[in-house]
C-alpha positions in Angstrom: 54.4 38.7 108.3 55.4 39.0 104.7 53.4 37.2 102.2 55.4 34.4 100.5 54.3 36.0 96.9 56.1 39.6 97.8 59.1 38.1 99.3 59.7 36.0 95.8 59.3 39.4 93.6 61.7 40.7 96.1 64.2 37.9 95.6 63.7 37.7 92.0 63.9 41.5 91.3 67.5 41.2 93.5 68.8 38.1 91.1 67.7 40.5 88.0 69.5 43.4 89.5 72.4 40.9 89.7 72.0 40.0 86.0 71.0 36.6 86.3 68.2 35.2 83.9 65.1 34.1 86.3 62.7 31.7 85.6 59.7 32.2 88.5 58.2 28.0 88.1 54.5 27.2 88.1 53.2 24.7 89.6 51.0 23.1 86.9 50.8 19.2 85.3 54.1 19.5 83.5 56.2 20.9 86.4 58.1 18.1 88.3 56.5 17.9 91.9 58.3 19.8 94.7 60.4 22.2 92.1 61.7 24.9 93.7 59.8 28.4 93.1 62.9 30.1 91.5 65.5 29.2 88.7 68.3 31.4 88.1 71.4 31.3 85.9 74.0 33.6 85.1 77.7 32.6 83.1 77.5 29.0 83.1 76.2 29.1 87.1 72.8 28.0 88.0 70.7 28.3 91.2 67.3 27.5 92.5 65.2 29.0 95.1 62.8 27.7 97.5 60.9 30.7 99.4 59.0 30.5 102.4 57.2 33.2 104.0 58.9 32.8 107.0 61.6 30.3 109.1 58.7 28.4 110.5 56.6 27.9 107.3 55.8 24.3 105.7 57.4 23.0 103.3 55.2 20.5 100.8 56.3 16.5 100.5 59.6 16.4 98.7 60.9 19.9 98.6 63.5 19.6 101.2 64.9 16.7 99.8 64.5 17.9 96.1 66.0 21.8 97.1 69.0 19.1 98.9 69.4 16.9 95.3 69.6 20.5 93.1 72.2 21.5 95.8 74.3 18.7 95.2 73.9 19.7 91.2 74.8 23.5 91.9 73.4 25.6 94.6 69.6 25.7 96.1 68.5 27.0 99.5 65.3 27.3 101.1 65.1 30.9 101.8 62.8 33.5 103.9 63.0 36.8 105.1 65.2 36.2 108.3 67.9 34.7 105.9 67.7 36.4 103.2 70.7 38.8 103.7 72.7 36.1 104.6 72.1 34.3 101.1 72.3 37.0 99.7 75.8 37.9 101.5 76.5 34.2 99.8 74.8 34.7 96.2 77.0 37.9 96.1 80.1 35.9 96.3 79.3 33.2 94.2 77.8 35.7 91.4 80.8 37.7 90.7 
């Protein structure tokens, strides 16, 4: 099993190969509670990331609902590795 820390570098190295700015959040006093682990943006798109270290992985109070609000907004997903080629099949569309 992949620990949840590698699989975000992975995702967040892919959204820099894609040319997207990254912001990795850290959960500290100022950040809003639930916020998803990744915020991306790239020509006037943005996207946030939730990552889990796999399908069956916890998620903490609020993040479903708060990853479903930013949706709403723009485009957020929970993501791990079993569906992480499939968003990325999805990001690749949206991105160019």
């Amino acid at each position: 099993m992949v620990k949840e820390a590698d699989f975000q570098s992975k995702v967040i190295k892919w959204l820099r190969s894609q040319k997207c700015i990254v912001f990795k959040m850290q959960q500290n006093a100022t950040t809003r509670i639930a916020t998803p682990d990744i915020l991306f943006l790239k020509d006037g798109f943005w996207g946030a990331i939730e990552c889990k270290k796999s399908k069956n992985a916890k998620f903490q109070p609020g993040q479903k609902e708060m990853v479903a609000k930013m949706n709403e907004m723009s485009w957020a997903k929970a993501v791990w590795p079993e569906n992480w080629e499939e968003t990325k099949e999805e990001l690749n569309f949206i991105l160019k």
